[in-house]
N, C-alpha and C positions, 0 to 999 in steps of 0.2 A: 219630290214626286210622290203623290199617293194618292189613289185614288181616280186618277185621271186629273188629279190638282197637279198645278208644278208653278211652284213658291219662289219668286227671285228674294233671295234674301240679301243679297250683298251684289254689290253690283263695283267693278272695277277697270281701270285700261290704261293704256298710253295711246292716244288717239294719234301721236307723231311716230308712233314706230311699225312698220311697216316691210310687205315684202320690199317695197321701193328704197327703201335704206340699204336692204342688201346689193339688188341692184346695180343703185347710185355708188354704192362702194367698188364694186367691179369694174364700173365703169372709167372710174376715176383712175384706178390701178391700169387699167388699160390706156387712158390718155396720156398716163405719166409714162410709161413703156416705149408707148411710140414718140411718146417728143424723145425722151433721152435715148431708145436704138436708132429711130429713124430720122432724127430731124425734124418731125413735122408734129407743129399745133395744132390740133382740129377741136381745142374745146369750143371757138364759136364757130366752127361749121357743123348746122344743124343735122343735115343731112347723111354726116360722118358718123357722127353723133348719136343717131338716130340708128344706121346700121351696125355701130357697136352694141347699144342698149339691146336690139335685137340678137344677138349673137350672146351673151352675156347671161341672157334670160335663158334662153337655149341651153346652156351650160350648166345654168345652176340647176334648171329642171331635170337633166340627162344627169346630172350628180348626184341626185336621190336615188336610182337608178346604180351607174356607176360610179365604178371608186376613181375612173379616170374621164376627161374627157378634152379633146383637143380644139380649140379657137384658129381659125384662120379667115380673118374679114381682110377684103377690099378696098383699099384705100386711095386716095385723091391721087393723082399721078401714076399710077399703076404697081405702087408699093402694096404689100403686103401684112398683116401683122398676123404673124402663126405663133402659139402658146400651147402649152399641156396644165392644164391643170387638177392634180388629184384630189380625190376628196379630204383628206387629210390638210393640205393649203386651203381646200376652201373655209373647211370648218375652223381652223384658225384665226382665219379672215373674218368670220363674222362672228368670232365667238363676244365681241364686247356686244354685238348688238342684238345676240339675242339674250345675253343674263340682261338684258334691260327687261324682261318679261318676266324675272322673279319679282322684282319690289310689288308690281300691280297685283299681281296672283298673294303674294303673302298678306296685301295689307288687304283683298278681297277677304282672303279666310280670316284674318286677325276683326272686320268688321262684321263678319256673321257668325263669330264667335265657334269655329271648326278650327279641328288640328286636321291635317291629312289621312290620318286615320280613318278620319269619320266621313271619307267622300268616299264613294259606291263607283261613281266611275268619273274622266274626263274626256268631255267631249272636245275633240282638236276643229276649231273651224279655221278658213281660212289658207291660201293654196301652201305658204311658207310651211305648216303645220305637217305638212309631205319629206321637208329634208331631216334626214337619222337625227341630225344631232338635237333639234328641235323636239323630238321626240324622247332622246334619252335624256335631256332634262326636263322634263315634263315628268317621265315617268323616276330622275333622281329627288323632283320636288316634291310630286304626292304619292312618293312611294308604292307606284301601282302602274301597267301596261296600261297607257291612252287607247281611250275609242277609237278605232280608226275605219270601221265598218261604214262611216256615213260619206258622202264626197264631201269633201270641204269646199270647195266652192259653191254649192248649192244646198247645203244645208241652212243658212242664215234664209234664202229662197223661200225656202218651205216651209220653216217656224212661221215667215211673216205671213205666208198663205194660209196653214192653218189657223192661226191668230183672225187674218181677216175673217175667214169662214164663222168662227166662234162670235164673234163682234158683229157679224151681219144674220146671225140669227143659227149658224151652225147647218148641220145636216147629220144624217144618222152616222157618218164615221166622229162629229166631234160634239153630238148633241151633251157628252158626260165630262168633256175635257174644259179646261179653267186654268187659264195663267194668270196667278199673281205679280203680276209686277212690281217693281218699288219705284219708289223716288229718287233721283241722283241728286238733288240737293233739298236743303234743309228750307222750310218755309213760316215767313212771320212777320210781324209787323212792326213798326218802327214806335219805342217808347221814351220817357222822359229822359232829355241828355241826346236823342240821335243817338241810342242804343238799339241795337237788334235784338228783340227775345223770340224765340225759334217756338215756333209749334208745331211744326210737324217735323220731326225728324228725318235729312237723309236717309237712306237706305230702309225706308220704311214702309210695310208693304201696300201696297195699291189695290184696290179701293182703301184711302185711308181717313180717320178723321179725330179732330183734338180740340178740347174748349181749354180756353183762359179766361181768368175775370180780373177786368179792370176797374179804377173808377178817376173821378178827377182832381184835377188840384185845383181848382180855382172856385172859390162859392158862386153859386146860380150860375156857372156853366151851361149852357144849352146845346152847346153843339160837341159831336168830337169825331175829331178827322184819323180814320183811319188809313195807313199807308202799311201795302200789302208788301213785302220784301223776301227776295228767292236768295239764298247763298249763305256761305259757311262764317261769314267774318262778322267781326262781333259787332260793328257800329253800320248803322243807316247807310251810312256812305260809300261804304266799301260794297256793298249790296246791290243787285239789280233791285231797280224799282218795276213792281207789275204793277197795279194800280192804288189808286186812291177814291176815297170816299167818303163820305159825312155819315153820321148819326145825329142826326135835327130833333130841336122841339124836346128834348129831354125838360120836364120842370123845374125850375129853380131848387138845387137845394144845395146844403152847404159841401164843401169839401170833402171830399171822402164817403159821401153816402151814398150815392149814385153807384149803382151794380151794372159794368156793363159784362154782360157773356161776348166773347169773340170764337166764331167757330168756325174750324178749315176743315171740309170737305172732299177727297180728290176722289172720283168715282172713277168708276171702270176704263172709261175713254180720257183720263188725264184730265179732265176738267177741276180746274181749280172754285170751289163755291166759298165765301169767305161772307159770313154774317157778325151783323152785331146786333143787340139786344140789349136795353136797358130794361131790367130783369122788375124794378117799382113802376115802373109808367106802362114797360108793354113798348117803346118806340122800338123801332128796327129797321133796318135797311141792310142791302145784299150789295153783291156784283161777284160777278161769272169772269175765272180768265184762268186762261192756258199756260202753264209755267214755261211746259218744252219751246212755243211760240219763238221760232228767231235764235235760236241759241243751236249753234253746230255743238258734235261731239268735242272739238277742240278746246270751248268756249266753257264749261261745263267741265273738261280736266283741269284748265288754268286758274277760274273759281276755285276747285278745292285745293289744286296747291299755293295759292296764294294764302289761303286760309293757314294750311302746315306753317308757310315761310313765316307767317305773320303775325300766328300764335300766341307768343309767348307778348310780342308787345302790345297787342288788339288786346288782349286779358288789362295788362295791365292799364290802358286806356280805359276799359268798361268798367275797372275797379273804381278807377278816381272819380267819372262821371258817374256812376249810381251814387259813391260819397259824398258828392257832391250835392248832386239830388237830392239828398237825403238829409245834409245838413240846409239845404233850402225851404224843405218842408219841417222838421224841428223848430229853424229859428220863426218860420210863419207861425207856428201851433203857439211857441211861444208868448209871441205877440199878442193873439188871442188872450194866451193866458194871463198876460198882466193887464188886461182892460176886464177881466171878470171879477167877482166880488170874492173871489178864492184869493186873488192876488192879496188882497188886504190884513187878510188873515195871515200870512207870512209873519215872522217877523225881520229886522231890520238886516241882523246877519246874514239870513235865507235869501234876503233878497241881492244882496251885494255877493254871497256867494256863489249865487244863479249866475250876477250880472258879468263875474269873474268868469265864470266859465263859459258863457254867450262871449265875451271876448274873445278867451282861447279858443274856441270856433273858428270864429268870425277869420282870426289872424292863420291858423295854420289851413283854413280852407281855402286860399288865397295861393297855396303852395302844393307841388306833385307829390307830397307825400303821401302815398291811401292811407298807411299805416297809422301817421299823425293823425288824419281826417279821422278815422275809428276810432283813436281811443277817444278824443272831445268829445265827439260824438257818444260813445258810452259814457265819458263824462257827465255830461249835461242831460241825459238821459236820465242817470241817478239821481243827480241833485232836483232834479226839480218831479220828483218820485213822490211829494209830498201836496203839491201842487196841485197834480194832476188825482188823488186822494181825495183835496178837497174842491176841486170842482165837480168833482162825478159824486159827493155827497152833496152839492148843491143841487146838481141837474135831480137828483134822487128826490131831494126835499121838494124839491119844485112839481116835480112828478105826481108826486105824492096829495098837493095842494091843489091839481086836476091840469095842470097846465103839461100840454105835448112837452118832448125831451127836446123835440126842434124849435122850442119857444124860448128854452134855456140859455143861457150863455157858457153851456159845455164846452163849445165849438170843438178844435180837438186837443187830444192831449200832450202833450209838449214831450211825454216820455217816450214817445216812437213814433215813426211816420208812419202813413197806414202801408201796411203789407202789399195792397194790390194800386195803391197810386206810382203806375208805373208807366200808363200809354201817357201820352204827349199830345193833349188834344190841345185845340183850339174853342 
């Protein structure tokens, strides 16, 4: 907050834990009480059910309150169930379900780069936010006495009212105030392999916006289909799809020349604007789309922790497939290079030594090792270092005798793939 700014920088939760966990716990302790005192099962009578749940809520709210409080509901046949319960038993009772509320709070400050120190205050929303213990760890996590001046149950009320007033043009109490929001998941589009590269970062803040540049792999290309992808996991697939799109009428030219800019937009109202731009011709085309669109808060925690779960092996899935990619576009340059007049120049050894190492490619690319893929790959990188020397002193000479460098038989150079052939067009 400064200024009448207030900056979401990290954004965090468990969208499944809830005062209704506690609740549900109480409840349940009460069901199992009266079958085993009374003889009677009432988990499917609703109605039973329904007057415990009431009775139970009663309790735990009068617990914030007092350190004691007593239960006596009305049951089916004219039995009774009377109980005491003090603060002390409750807070035991619920104490696994509420250290469920550190992990989200820690990994919120570990992503917006804050120790507890560095928070001014917390704000408690929400009614559970009311019982002691909820509070005294709050105040054992960030080291500090919680806000408690606002009601919590209508505090979320109000942010969203002033928020609407700001967004619908304001009024003299919010004409100077400005919420930052961020992004709860990371946004980008799908590249060569059904790989995901991220361009906008989760947690990053709103109004936001980020270019990448691509280009293509196939010569005289004309078209390239971009596919817009919401979520944390490293492959296409794993990813919500938001949409798709073409880039048409690009001119022919060879592999790797083609500049396209890709640029993601999120303005104030969440709108997602996603352009592309082939940066020599001037073609371009848009599309407009809403990330939050259809997605509960649930939907959106399960996204990033599938992301956590999945980590370590989505990594090593995107390793093989970029090496992969990557020895596809090598052995292409390649091929180029022994149809040019550089190839001739070689001599007999250089060529059988290339063709030794295009095998070991060829053979360890075929297997899950990345590490194998990398070193042929720097392999064959070297060896044909000499190659790619004298075709870029041909395209020179040729240059030179007035003829374009696209007229040449450069094509590309066998000693790397290009840096940005990395979208997946068509």
């Amino acid at each position: 907050m400064h200024d009448g700014i207030f900056e979401v920088i990290a954004t965090n939760g468990d969208t499944h834990l809830g005062g209704d966990d506690i609740d549900n716990l109480l409840i349940t302790i009460a069901l199992d009480d009266i079958r085993g005192d009374l003889g009677l099962d009432l988990r499917r009578n609703a109605e039973a059910v329904q007057a415990i749940r009431k009775a139970v809520i009663e309790a735990k709210i009068a617990l914030s309150s007092q350190t004691s409080v007593k239960l006596d509901i009305e049951l089916p046949g004219g039995k009774r169930y009377r109980r005491e319960i003090t603060r002390e038993q409750f807070e035991q009772l619920i104490q696994p379900i509420i250290d469920r509320t550190v992990g989200p709070c820690k990994q919120a400050m570990k992503d917006a780069g804050l120790k507890p120190e560095q928070i001014d205050e917390v704000v408690l929303v929400g009614g559970s936010t009311r019982i002691p213990k909820v509070r005294a760890l709050v105040k054992e996590l960030f080291h500090r006495e919680p806000h408690t001046d606002l009601n919590p149950d209508e505090v979320v009320a109000l942010g969203a009212a002033v928020q609407a007033n700001i967004l619908g043009g304001g009024s003299e109490a919010t004409e100077n105030m400005l919420l930052l929001d961020v992004t709860p998941l990371s946004l980008g589009i799908e590249v060569a392999g059904g790989v995901t590269d991220k361009i906008i970062l989760r947690n990053s803040t709103i109004p936001a916006s980020a270019t990448q540049f691509y280009t293509t792999q196939v010569d005289g290309q004309a078209n390239v289909a971009i596919h817009v992808l919401q979520g944390e996991r490293e492959l296409a697939k794993d990813c919500r799809s938001l949409a798709r799109f073409d880039l048409k009428g690009i001119p022919g030219m060879a592999a790797g020349i083609p500049r396209v800019e890709v640029k993601f937009l999120i303005d104030a109202n969440g709108i997602l604007h996603v352009s592309a731009r082939e940066q020599r011709s001037g073609k371009e085309a848009e599309i407009q789309v809403q990330p939050s669109y259809g997605l509960t808060d649930e939907q959106v925690e399960g996204m990033i922790l599938d992301s956590f779960d999945n980590a370590e092996e989505d990594f090593r899935r995107r390793q093989l497939i970029e090496a992969r990619s990557e020895t596809s576009t090598i052995l292409a340059a390649l091929e180029k290079g022994k149809k040019s007049a550089a190839w001739g120049q070689l001599t007999t050894d250089e060529k059988k030594q290339i063709a030794k190492m295009e095998k070991a490619l060829v053979a360890v690319n075929a297997e899950e090792d990345y590490h194998a893929i990398r070193k042929a790959i720097d392999a064959l990188n070297q060896g044909t270092m000499r190659l790619a020397e004298l075709m870029m002193d041909t395209a020179v000479t040729s240059a030179l005798k007035g003829k374009k460098m696209d007229e040449t038989d450069l094509g590309e150079s066998p000693t790397a793939p290009h840096p940005m052939a990395k979208a997946e067009f068509e």
